[in-house]
BAGUGU-127635 format. One record per residue: residue in one letter; x, y, z of N, C-alpha, C in turn. Coordinates in Angstrom, 2 decimals. Example, Ala and Ser with C-alpha at 12.3 -4.5 7.8 and 13.67 -1.06 7.14 Angstrom:
<rs>
+---------+---------+---------+---------+---------+---------+---------+---------+---------+---------+
! residuo !     n_u !     n_v !     n_w !    ca_u !    ca_v !    ca_w !     c_u !     c_v !     c_w !
+---------+---------+---------+---------+---------+---------+---------+---------+---------+---------+
!       A !   13.19 !   -5.69 !    7.80 !   12.30 !   -4.50 !    7.80 !   13.20 !   -3.30 !    7.80 !
!       S !   12.85 !   -2.25 !    7.08 !   13.67 !   -1.06 !    7.14 !   12.90 !    0.03 !    7.87 !
+---------+---------+---------+---------+---------+---------+---------+---------+---------+---------+
</rs>
This chain:
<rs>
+---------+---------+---------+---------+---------+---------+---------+---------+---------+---------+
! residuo !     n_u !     n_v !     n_w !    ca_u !    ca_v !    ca_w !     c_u !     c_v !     c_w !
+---------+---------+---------+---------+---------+---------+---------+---------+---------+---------+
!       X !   64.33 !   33.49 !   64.83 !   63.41 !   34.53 !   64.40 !   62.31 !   33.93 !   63.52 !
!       X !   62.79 !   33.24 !   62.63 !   61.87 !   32.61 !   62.13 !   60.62 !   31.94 !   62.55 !
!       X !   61.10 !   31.22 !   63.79 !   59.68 !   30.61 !   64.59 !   58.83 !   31.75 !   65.07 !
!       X !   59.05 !   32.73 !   65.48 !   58.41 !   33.94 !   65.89 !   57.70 !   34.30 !   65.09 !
!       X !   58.07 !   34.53 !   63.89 !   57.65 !   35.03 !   62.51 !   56.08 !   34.33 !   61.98 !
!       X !   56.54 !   33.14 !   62.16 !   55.88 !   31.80 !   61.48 !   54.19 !   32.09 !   62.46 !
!       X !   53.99 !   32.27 !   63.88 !   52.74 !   32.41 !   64.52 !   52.20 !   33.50 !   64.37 !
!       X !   52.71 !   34.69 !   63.39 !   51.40 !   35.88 !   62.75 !   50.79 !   34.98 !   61.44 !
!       X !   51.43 !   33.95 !   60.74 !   51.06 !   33.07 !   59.83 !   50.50 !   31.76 !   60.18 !
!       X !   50.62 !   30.74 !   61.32 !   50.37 !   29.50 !   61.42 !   48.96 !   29.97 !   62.77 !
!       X !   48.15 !   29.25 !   62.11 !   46.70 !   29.87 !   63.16 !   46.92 !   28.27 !   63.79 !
!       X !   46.47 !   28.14 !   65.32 !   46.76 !   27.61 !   66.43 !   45.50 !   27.07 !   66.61 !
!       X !   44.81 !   25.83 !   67.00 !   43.57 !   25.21 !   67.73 !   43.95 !   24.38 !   68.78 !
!       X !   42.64 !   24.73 !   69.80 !   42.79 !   23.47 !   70.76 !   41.05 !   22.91 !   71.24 !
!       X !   41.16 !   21.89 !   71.39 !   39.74 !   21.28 !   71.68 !   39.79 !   20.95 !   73.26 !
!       X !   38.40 !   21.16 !   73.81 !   38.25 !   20.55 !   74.89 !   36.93 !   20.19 !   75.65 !
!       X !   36.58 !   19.47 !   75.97 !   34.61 !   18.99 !   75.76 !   34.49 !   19.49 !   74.72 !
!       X !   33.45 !   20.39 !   74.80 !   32.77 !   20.97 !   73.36 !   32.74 !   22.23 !   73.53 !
!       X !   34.28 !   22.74 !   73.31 !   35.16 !   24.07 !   72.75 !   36.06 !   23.86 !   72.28 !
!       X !   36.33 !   24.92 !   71.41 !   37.35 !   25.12 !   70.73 !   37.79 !   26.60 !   70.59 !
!       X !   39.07 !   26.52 !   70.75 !   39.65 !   27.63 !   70.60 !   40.88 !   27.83 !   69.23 !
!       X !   40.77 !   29.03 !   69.02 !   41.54 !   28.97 !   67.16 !   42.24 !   30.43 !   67.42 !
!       X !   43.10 !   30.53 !   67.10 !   43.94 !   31.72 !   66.34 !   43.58 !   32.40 !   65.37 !
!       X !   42.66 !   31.84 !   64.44 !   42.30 !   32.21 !   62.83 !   41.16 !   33.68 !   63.51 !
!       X !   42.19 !   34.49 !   63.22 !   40.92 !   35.99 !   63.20 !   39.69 !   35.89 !   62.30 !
!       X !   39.92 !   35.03 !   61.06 !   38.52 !   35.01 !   60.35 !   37.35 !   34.42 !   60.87 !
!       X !   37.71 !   33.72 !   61.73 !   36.53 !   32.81 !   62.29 !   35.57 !   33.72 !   63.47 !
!       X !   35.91 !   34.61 !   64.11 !   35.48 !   35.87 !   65.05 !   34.61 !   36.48 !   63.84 !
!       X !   33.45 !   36.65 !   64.36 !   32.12 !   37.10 !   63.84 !   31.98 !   38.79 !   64.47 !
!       X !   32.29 !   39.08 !   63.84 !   32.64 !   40.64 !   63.78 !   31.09 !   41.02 !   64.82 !
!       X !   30.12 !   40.96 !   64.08 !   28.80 !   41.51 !   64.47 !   28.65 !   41.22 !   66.04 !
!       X !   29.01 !   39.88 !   66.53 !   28.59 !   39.18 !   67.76 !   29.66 !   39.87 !   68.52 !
!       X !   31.08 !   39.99 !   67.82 !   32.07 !   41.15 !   69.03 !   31.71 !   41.78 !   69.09 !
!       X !   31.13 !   42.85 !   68.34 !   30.45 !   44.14 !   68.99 !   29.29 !   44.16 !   69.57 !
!       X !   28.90 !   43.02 !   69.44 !   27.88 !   42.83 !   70.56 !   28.77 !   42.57 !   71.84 !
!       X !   29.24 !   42.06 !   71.75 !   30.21 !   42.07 !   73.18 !   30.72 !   43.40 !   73.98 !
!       X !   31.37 !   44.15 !   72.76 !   31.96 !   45.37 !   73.17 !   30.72 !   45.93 !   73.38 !
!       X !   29.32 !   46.01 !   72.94 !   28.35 !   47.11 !   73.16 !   27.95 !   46.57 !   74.75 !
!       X !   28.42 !   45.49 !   75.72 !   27.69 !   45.19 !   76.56 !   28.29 !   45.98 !   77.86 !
!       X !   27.50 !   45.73 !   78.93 !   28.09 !   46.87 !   80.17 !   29.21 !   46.14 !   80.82 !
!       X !   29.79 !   45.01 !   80.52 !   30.17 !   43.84 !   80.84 !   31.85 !   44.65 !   80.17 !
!       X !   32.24 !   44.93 !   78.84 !   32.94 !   45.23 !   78.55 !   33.36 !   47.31 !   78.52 !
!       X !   33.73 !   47.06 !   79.93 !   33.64 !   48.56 !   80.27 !   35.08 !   48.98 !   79.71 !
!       X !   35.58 !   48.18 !   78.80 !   37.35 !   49.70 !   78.07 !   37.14 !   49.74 !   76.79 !
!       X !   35.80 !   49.23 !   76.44 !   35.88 !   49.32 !   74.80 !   34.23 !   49.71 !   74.36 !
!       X !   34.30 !   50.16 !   73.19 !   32.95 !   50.34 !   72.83 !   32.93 !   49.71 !   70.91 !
!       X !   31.75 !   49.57 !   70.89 !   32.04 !   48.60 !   69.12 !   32.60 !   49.55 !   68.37 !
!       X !   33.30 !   49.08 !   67.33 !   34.21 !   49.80 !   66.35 !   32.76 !   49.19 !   64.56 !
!       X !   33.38 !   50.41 !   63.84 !   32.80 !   49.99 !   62.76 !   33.54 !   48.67 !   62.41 !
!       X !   32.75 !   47.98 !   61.37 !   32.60 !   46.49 !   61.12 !   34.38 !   46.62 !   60.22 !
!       X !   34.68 !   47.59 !   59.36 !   36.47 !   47.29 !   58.15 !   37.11 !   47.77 !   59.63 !
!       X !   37.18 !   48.25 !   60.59 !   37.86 !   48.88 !   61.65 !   38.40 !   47.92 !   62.46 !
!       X !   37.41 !   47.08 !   62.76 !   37.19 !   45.81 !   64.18 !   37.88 !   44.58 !   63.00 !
!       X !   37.51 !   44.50 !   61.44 !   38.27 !   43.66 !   60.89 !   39.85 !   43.80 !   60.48 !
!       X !   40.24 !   45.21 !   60.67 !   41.60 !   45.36 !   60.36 !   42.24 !   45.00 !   62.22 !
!       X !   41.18 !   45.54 !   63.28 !   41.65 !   44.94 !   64.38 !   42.26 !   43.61 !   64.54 !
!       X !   41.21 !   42.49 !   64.11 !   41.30 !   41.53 !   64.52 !   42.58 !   41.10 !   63.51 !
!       X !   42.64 !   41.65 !   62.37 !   43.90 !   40.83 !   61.78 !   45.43 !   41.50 !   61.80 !
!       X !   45.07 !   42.50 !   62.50 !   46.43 !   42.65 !   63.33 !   46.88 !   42.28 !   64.26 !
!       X !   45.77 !   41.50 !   64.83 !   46.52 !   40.88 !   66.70 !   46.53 !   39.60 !   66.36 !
!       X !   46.75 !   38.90 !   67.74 !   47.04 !   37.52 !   67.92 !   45.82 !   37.44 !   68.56 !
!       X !   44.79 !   36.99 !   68.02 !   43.25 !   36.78 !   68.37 !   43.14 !   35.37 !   68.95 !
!       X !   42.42 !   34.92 !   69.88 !   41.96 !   33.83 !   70.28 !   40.59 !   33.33 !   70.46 !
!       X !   39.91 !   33.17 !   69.41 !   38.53 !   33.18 !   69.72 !   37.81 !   31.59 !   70.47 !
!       X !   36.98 !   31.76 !   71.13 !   36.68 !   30.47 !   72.15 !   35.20 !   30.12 !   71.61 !
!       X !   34.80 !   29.23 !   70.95 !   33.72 !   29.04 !   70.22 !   33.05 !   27.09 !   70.86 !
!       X !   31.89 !   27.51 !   71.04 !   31.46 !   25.40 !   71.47 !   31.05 !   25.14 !   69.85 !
!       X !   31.14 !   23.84 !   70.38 !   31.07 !   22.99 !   69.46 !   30.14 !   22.14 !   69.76 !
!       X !   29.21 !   22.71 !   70.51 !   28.10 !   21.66 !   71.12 !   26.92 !   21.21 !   69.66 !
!       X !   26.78 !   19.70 !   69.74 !   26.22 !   19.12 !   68.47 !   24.39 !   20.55 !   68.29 !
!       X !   24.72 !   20.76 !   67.15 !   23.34 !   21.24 !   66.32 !   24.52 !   22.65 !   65.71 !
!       X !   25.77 !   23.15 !   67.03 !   25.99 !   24.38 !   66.28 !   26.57 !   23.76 !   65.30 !
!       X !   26.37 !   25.13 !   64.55 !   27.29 !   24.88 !   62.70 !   28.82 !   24.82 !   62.90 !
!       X !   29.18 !   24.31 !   61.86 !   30.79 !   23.71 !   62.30 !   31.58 !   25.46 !   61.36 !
!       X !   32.90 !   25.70 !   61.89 !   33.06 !   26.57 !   61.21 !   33.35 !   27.05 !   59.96 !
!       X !   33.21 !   27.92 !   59.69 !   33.64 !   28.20 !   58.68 !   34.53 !   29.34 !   58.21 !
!       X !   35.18 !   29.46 !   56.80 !   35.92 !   31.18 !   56.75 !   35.00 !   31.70 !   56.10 !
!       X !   33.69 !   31.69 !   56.05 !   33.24 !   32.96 !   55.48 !   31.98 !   33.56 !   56.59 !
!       X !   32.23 !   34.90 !   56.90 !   31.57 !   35.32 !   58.10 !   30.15 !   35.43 !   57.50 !
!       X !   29.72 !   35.08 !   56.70 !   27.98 !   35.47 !   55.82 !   27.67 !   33.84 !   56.15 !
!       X !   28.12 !   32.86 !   56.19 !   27.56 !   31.21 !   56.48 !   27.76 !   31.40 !   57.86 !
!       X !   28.63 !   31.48 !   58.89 !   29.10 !   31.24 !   59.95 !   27.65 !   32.05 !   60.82 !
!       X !   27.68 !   30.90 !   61.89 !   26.81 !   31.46 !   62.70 !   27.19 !   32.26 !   64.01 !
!       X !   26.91 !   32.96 !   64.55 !   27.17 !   33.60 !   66.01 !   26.98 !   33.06 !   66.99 !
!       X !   26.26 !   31.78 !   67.03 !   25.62 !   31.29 !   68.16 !   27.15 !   30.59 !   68.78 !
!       X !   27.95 !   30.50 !   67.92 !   28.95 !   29.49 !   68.78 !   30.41 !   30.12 !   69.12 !
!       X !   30.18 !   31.73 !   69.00 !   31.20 !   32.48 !   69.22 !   31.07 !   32.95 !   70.97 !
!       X !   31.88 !   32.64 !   71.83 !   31.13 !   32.75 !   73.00 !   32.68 !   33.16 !   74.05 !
!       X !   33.62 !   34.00 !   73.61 !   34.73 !   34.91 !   73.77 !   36.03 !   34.74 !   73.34 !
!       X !   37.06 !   35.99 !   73.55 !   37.98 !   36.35 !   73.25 !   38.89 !   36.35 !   73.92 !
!       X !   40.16 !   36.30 !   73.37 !   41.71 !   37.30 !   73.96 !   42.41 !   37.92 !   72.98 !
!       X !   42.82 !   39.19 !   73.02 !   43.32 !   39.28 !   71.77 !   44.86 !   40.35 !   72.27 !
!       X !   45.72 !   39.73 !   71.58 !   47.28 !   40.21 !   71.97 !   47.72 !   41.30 !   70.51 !
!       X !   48.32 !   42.26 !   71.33 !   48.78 !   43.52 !   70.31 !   50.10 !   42.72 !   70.49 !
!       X !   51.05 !   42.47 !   69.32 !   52.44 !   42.04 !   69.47 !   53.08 !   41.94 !   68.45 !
!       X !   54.38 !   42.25 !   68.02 !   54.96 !   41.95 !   67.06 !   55.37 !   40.90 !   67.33 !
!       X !   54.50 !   39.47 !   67.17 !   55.17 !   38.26 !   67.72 !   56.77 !   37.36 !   67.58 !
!       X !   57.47 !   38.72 !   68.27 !   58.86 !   38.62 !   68.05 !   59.02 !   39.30 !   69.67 !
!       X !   59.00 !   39.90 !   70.32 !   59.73 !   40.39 !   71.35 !   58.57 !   41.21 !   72.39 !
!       X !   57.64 !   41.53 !   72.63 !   56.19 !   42.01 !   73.08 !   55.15 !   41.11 !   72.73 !
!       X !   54.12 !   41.06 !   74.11 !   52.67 !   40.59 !   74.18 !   52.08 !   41.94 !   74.76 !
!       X !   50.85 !   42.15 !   74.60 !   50.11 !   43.20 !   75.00 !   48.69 !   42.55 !   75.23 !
!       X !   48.41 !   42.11 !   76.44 !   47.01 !   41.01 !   76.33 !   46.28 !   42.40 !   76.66 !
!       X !   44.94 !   42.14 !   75.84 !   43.94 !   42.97 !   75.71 !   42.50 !   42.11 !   75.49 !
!       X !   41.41 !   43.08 !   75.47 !   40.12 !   42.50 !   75.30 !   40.18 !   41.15 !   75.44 !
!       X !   40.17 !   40.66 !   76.81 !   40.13 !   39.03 !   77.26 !   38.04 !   38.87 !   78.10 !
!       X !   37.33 !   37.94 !   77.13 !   36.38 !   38.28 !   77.22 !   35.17 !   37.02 !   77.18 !
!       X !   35.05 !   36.66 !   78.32 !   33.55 !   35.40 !   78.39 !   32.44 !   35.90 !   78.34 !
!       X !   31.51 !   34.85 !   76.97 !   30.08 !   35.46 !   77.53 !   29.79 !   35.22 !   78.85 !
!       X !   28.79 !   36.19 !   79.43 !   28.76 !   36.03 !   80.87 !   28.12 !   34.51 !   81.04 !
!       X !   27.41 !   33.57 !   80.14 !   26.17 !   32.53 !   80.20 !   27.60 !   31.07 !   80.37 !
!       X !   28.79 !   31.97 !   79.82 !   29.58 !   30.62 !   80.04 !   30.78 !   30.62 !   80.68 !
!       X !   30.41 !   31.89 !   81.97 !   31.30 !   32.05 !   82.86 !   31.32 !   30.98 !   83.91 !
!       X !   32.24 !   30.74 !   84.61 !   32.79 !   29.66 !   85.98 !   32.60 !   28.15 !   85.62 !
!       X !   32.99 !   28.08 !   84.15 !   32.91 !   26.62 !   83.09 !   34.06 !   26.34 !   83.48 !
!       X !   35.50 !   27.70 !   83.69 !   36.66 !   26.99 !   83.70 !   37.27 !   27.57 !   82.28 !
!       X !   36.33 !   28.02 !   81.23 !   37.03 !   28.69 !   79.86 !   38.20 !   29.66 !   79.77 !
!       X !   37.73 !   30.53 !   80.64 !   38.66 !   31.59 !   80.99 !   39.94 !   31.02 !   81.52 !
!       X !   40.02 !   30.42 !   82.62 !   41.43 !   29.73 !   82.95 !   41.98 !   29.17 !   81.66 !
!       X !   41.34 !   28.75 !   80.68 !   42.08 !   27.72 !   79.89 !   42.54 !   28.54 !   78.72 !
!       X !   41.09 !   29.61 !   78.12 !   41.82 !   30.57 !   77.11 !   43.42 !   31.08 !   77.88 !
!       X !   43.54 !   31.63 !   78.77 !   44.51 !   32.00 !   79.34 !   45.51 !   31.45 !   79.41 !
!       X !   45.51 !   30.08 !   79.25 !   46.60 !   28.65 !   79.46 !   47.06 !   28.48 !   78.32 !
!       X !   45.69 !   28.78 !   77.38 !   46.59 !   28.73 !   75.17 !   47.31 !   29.59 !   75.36 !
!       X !   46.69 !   30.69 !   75.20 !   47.90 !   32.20 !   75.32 !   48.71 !   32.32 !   75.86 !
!       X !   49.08 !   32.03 !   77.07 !   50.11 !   31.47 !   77.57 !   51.16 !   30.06 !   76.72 !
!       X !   50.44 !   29.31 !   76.64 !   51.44 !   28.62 !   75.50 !   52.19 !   29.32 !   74.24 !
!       X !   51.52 !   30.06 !   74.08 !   51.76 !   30.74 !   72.63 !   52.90 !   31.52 !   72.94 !
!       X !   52.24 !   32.62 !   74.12 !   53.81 !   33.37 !   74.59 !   55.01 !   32.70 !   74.88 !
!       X !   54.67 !   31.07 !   75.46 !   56.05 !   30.75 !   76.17 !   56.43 !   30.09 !   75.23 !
!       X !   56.29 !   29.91 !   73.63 !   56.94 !   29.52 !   72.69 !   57.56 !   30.77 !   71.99 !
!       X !   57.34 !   32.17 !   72.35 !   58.28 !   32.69 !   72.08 !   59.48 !   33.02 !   72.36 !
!       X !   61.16 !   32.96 !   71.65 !   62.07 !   32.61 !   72.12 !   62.60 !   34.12 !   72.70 !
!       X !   62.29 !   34.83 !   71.59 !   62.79 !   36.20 !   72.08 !   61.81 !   36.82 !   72.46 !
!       X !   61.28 !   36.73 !   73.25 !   59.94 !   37.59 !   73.86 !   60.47 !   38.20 !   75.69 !
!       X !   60.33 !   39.45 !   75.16 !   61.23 !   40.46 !   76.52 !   60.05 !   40.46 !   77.17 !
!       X !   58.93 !   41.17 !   77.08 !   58.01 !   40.75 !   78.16 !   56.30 !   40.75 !   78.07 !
!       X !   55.94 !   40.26 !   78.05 !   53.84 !   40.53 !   77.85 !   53.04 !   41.60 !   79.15 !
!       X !   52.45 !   42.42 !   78.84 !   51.44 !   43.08 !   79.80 !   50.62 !   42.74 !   79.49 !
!       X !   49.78 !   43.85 !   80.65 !   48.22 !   43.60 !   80.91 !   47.57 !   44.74 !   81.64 !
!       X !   46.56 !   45.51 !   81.07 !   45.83 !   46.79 !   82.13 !   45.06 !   45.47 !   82.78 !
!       X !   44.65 !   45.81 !   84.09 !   43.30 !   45.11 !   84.40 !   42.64 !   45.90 !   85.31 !
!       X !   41.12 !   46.17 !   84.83 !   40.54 !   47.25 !   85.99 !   39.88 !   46.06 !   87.23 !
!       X !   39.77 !   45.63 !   87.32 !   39.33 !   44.65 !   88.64 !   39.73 !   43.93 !   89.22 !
!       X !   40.41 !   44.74 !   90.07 !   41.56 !   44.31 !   91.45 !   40.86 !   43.03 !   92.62 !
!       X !   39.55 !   42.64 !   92.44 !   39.23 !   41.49 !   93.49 !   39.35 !   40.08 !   92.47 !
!       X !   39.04 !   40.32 !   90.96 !   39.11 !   38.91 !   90.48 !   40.19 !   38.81 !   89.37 !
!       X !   40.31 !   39.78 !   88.62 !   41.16 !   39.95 !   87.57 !   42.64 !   39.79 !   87.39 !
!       X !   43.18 !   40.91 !   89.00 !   44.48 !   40.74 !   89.44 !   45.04 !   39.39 !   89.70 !
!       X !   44.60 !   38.91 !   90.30 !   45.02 !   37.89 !   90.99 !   45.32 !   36.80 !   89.98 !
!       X !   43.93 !   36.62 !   89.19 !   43.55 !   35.60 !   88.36 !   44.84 !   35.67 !   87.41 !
!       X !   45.42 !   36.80 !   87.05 !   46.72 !   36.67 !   85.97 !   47.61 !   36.51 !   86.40 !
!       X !   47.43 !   36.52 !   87.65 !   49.32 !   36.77 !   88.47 !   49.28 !   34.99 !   88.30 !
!       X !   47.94 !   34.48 !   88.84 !   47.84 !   33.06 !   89.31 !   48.50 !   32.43 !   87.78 !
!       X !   47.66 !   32.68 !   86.93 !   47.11 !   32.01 !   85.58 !   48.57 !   31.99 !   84.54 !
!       X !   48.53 !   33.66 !   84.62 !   50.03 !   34.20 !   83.41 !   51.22 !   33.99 !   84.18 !
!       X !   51.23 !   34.02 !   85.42 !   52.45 !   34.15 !   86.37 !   52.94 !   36.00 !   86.50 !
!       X !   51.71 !   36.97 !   85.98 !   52.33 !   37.74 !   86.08 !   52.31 !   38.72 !   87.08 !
!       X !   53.06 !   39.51 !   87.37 !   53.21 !   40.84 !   88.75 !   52.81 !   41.94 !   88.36 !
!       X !   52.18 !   42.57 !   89.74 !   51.40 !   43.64 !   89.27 !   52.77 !   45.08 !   89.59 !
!       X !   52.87 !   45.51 !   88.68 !   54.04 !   46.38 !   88.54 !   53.95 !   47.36 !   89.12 !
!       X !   52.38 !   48.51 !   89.08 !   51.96 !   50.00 !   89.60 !   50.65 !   50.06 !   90.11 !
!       X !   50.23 !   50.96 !   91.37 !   49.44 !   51.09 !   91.57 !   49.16 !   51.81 !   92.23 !
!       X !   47.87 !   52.21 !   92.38 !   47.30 !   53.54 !   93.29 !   46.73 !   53.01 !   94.43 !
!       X !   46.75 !   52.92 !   95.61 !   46.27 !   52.71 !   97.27 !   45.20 !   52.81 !   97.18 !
!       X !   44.19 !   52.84 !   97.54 !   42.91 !   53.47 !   98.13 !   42.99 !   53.68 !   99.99 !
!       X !   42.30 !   54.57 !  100.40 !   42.35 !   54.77 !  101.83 !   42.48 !   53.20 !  102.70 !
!       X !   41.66 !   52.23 !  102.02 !   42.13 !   50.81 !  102.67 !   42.75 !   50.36 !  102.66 !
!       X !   43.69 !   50.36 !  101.40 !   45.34 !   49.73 !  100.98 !   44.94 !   48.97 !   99.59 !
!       X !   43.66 !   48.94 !   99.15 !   43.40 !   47.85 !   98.06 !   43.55 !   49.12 !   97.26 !
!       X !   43.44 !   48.94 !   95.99 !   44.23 !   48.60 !   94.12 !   43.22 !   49.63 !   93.75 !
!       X !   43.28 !   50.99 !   93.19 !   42.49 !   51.71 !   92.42 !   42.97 !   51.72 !   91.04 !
!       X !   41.98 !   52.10 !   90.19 !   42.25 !   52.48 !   89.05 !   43.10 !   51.58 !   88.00 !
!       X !   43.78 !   51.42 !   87.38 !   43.93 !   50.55 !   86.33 !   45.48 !   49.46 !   86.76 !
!       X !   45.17 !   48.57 !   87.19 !   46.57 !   47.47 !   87.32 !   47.31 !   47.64 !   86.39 !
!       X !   48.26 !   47.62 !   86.56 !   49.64 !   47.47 !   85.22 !   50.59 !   45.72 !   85.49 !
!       X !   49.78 !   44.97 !   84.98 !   50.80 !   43.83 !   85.01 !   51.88 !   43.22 !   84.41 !
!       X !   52.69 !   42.75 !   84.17 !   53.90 !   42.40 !   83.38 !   54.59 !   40.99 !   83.89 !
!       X !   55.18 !   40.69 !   82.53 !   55.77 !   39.22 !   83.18 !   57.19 !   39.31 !   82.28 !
!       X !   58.46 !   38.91 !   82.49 !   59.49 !   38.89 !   82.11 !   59.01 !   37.60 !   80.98 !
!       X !   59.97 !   37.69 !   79.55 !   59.93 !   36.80 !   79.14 !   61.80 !   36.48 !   78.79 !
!       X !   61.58 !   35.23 !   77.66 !   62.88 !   34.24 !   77.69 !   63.71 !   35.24 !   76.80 !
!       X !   63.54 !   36.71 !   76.26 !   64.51 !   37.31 !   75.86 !   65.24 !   38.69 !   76.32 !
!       X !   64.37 !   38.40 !   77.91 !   64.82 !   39.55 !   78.65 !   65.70 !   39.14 !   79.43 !
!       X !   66.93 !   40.74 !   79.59 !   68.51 !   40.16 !   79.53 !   68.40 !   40.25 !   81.05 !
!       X !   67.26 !   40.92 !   81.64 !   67.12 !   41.37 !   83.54 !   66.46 !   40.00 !   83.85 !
!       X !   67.02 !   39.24 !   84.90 !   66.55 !   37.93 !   84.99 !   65.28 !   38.08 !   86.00 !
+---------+---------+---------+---------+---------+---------+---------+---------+---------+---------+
</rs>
């Protein structure tokens, strides 16, 4: 239990060319997420006031994906120095990081889409989950059944649990995905 315990406290990095990805919710630039959430791009959310989106972020298991390409500013914890320019998306997990994942708001700027980021944010978070020991199982809504579905079944390993037909046989309305984890007793 303890190790479970220890990742709402021990913030997580990984480098790769010139990104980085961190756990530390302080480092997510509040202003530039809601620029995110205000875009047409992020169709399940809309911006939250600024103490709202900060009690958000420090209740989840946040993953923010930031470059590190030479001129941006290196980071920092105080969101008044820190610049926006190098905040460039999200994942962020609802979980009592003991036994539930709930992946939510998973999010590339569009300028640094098909880099390959997205597969890889997905590959931390995934690490993170599969270091939990008692973790029964992680979901996922996903509204976009041609790239989204697939991409998690591929990525998370996970199955799409429910769904609505359309007259063609393809996926309406909101995917429900799920993946068993190492403390669920149904194998």
């Amino acid at each position: 239990m303890a190790s479970s315990i220890s990742l709402k406290h021990h913030h997580q990095t990984w480098s790769r060319d010139s990104y980085l990805i961190s756990t530390d919710p302080s480092l997510i630039p509040i202003a530039k997420l809601n620029t995110f959430f205000a875009s047409k791009d992020v169709y399940w959310a809309t911006p939250l006031p600024e103490e709202v989106m900060q009690r958000m972020l420090q209740s989840s298991l946040c993953f923010g994906l930031f470059s590190t390409e030479p001129g941006t500013p290196t980071h920092s914890h105080s969101h008044e120095a820190e610049s926006t320019d190098n905040f460039l998306g999200l994942a962020r997990c609802v979980t009592d990081f003991t036994t539930f994942v709930y992946l939510t708001d998973v999010y590339i700027d569009p300028a640094y889409q098909g880099k390959g980021l997205g597969t890889w944010l997905m590959e931390c978070v995934q690490e993170v989950i599969e270091s939990m020991p008692n973790l029964r199982r992680s979901m996922l809504l996903a509204g976009d059944w041609k790239r989204a579905v697939p991409f998690y079944e591929r990525i998370l390993g996970m199955e799409l649990l429910e769904s609505k037909k359309g007259e063609d046989g393809s996926g309406q309305g909101l995917a429900v995905l799920m993946r068993k984890g190492k403390g669920n007793r149904d194998p």
